[in-house]
C-alpha distance (Angstrom), angle and dihedral (degrees) to the residues before:
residue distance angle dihedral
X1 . . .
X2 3.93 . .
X3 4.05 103.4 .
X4 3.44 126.3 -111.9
X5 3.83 106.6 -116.9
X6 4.01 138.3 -162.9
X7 3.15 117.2 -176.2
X8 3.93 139.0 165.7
X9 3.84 122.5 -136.1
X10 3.17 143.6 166.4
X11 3.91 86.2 44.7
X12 3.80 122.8 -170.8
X13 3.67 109.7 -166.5
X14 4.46 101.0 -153.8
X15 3.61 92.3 43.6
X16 4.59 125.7 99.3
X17 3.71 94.1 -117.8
X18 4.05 106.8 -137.4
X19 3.81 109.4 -124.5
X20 3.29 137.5 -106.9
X21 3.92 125.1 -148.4
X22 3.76 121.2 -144.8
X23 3.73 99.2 177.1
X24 3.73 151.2 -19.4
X25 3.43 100.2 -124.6
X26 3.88 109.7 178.4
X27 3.61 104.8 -155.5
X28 3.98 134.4 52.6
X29 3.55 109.0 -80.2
X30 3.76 93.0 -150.2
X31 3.82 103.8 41.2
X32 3.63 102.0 20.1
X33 3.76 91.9 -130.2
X34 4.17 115.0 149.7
X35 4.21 88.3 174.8
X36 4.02 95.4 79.6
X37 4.26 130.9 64.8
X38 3.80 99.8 -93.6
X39 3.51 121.8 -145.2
X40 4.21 133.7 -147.4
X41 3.77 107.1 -88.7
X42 4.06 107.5 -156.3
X43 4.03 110.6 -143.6
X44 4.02 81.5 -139.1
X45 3.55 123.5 27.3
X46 3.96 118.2 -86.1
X47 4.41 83.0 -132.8
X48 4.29 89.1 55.8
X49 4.49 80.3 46.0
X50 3.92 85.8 -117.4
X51 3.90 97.3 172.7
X52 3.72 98.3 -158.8
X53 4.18 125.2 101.5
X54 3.28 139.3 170.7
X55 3.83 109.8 -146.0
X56 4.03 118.9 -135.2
X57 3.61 90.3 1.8
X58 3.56 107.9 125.1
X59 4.02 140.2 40.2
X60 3.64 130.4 -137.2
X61 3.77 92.4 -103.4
X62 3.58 100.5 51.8
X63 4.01 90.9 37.1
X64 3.47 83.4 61.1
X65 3.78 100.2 58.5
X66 3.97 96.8 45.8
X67 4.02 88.6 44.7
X68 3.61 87.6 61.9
X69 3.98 89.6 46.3
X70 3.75 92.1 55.5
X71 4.28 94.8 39.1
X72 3.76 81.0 57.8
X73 3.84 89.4 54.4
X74 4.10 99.2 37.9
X75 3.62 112.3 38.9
X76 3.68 88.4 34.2
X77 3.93 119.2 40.4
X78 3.77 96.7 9.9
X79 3.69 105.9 26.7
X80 4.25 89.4 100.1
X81 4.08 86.8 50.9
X82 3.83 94.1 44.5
X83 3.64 90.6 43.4
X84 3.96 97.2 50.2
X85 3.60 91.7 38.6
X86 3.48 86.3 54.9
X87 4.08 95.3 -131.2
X88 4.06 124.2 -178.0
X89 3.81 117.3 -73.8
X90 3.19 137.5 -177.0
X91 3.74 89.5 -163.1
X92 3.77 110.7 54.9
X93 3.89 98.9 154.4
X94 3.67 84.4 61.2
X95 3.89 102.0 52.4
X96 3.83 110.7 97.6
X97 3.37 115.6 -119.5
X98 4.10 96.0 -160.5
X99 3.79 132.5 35.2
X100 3.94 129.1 -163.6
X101 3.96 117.7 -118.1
X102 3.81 133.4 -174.9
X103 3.39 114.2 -132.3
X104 3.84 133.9 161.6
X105 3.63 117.8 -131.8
X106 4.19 126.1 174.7
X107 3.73 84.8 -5.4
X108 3.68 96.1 -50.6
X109 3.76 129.3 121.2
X110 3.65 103.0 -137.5
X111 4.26 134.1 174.1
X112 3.72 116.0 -143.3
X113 3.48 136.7 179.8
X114 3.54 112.8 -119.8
X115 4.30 126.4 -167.1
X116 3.83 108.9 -118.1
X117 3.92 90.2 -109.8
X118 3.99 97.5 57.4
X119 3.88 92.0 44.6
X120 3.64 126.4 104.4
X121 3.24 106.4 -108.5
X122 3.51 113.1 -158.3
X123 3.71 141.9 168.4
X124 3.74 121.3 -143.2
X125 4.33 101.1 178.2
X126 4.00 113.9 -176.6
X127 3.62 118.8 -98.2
X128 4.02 107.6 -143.7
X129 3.98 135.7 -169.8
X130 3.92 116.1 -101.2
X131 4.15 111.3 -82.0
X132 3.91 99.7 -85.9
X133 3.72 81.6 -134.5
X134 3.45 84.3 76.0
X135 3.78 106.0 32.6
X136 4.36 92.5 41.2
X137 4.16 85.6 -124.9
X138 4.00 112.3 143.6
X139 3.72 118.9 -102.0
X140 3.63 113.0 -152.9
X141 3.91 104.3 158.8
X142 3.65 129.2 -14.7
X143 3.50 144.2 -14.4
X144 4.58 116.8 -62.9
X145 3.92 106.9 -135.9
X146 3.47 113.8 -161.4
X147 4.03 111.8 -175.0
X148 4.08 136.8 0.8
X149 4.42 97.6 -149.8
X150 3.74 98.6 -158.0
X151 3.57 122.4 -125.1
X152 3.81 127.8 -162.0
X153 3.39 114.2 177.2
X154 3.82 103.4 -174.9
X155 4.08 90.5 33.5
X156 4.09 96.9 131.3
X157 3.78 98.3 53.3
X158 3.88 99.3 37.9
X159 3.93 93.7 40.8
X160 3.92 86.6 56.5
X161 3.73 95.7 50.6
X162 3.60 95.1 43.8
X163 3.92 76.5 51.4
X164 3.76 102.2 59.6
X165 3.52 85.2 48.8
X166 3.73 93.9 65.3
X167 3.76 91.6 -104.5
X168 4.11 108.5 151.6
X169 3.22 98.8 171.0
X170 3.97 137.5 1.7
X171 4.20 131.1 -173.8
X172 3.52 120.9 -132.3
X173 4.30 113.2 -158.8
X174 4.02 132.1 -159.6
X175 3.75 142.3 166.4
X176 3.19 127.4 -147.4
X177 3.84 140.9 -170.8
X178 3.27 110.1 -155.7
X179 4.08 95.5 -172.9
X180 3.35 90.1 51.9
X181 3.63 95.7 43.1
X182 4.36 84.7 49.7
X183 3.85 84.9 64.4
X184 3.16 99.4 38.7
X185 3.97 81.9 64.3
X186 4.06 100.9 40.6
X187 3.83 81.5 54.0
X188 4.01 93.7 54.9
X189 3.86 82.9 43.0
X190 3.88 100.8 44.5
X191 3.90 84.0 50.8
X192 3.85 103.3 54.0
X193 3.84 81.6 39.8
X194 3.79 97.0 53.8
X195 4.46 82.5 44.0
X196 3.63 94.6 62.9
X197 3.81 104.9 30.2
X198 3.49 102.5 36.1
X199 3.93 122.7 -131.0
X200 3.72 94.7 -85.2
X201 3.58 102.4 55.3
X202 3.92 90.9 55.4
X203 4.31 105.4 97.0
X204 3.90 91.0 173.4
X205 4.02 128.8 20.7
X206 3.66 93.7 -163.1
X207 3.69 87.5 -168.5
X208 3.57 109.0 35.1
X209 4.24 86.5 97.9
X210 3.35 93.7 56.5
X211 4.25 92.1 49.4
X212 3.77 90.5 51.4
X213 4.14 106.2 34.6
X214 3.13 111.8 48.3
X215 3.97 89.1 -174.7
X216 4.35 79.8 72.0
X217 3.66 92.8 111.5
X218 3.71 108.4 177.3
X219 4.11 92.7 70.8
X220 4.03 88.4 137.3
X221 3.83 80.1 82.5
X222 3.48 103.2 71.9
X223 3.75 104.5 15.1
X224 3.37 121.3 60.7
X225 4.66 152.5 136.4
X226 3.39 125.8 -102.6
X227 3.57 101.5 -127.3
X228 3.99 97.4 -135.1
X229 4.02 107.9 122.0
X230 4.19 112.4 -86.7
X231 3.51 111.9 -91.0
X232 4.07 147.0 175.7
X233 3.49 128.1 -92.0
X234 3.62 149.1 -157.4
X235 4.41 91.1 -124.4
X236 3.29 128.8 42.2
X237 3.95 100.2 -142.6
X238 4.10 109.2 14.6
X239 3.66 118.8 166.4
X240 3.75 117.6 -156.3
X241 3.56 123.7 -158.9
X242 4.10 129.9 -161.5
X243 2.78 148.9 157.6
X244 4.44 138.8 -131.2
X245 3.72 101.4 -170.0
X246 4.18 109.3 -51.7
X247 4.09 84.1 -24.8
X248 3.98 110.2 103.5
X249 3.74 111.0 -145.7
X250 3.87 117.0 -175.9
X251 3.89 131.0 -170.9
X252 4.12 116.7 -152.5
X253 3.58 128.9 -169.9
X254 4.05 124.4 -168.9
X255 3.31 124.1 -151.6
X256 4.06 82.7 -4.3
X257 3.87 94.4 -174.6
X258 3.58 89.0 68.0
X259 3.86 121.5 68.4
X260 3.66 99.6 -85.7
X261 3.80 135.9 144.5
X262 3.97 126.2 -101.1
X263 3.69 110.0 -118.3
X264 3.75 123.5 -146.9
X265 3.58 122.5 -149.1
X266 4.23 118.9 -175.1
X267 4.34 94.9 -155.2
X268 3.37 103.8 -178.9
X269 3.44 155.9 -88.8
X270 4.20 129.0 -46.9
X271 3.48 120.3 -132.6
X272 3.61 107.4 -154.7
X273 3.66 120.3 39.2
X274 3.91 95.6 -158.5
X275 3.89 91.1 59.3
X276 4.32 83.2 55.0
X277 3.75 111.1 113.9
């Protein structure tokens, strides 16, 4: 089947990006529960200016658990990229506005402070394996990462200023969790899923565990790379959607018109074959 595809073009990083709803879903998406206020769920976060939502799809408990998936994700790993990008927040008082960075100038190793818009800003996304769903490999515990291509954006005009101030060489430093980072992606996935299936035509959410527990350690099953080199695109987000039988398989690229790897996430399982499109 051809997929089904969002994706976001056109993409202007310092602008509110005007939502887009998918569905009005009515019950939590995670737990099921219809007895609680639900909230909007966004497919991407509102601070990366995903546009997507799902209305009443989500209750304070659950909402909870996968904010504290994606905090892990955007004031840690990303929050230098969001920041120099200059992505939505509802925060702004708490964005930094400078950042330290070693450098070695005249022979010296040196650590400056540098203002947000003279940094390099770089992005540095985990590569992983394939899901072993996919590839039949045994998943014990975790997820296997395998490379973190480096991406800086704004590299030619804050390499030559460092330059002309005797810079020669300068060290850029990240963490990463690539668990959390795995969930972070079978939630985006579980969402667009949930969008164009609906809740009741979902028999198995193979990943649903994995959003919710994050004591689930075998993650690498479900959520995985493909293991083609990064590469530029036409969209910065795009979502694809497929499916292998009843299973839905989707493949998600972030900030897709950089270098950046294709993830693959294996959903789940349909429940009535009828209702497959």
């Amino acid at each position: 089947m051809r997929p089904y595809t969002l994706h976001l073009s056109n993409f202007r990083y310092n602008l509110t990006v005007k939502t887009i709803k998918l569905a009005n879903i009515g019950k939590c998406i995670y737990c099921l529960t219809s007895s609680h206020p639900l909230q909007t769920e966004h497919i991407i976060p509102y601070a990366l200016n995903g546009p997507w939502i799902l209305r009443r799809a989500t209750c304070e408990k659950c909402a909870a658990i996968t904010s504290s998936i994606e905090l892990i994700i955007l004031r840690g790993s990303l929050n230098l990229f969001r920041a120099g990008l200059d992505f939505q927040t509802r925060r702004k008082e708490l964005r930094p506005t400078t950042w330290t960075l070693p450098v070695t100038r005249d022979g010296t190793e040196e650590i400056w402070t540098i203002p947000t818009t003279e940094y390099p800003v770089f992005l540095d996304l985990p590569v992983y394996e394939l899901p072993a769903h996919q590839t039949g490999k045994t998943i014990e515990r975790g997820i296997n990462y395998v490379a973190h291509p480096l991406v800086i954006p704004n590299f030619q005009s804050v390499s030559e200023a460092l330059k002309n101030r005797g810079v020669t060489s300068f060290t850029l430093k990240n963490t990463w969790e690539p668990h959390a980072f795995a969930r972070f992606l079978a939630k985006v996935a579980y969402g667009f899923a949930v969008s164009f299936y609906g809740l009741d035509n979902l028999q198995e959410a193979y990943v649903l565990p994995y959003i919710l527990d994050e004591n689930q350690s075998d993650i690498g099953r479900y959520v995985g790379s493909d293991t083609t080199k990064p590469h530029e695109g036409k969209h910065f987000y795009e979502i694809d959607l497929f499916r292998r039988g009843l299973e839905i398989i989707e493949r998600i690229r972030l900030f897709g018109t950089l270098p950046v790897p294709d993830y693959i996430v294996v959903v789940g399982r349909l429940r009535d074959p009828k209702n497959v499109v």
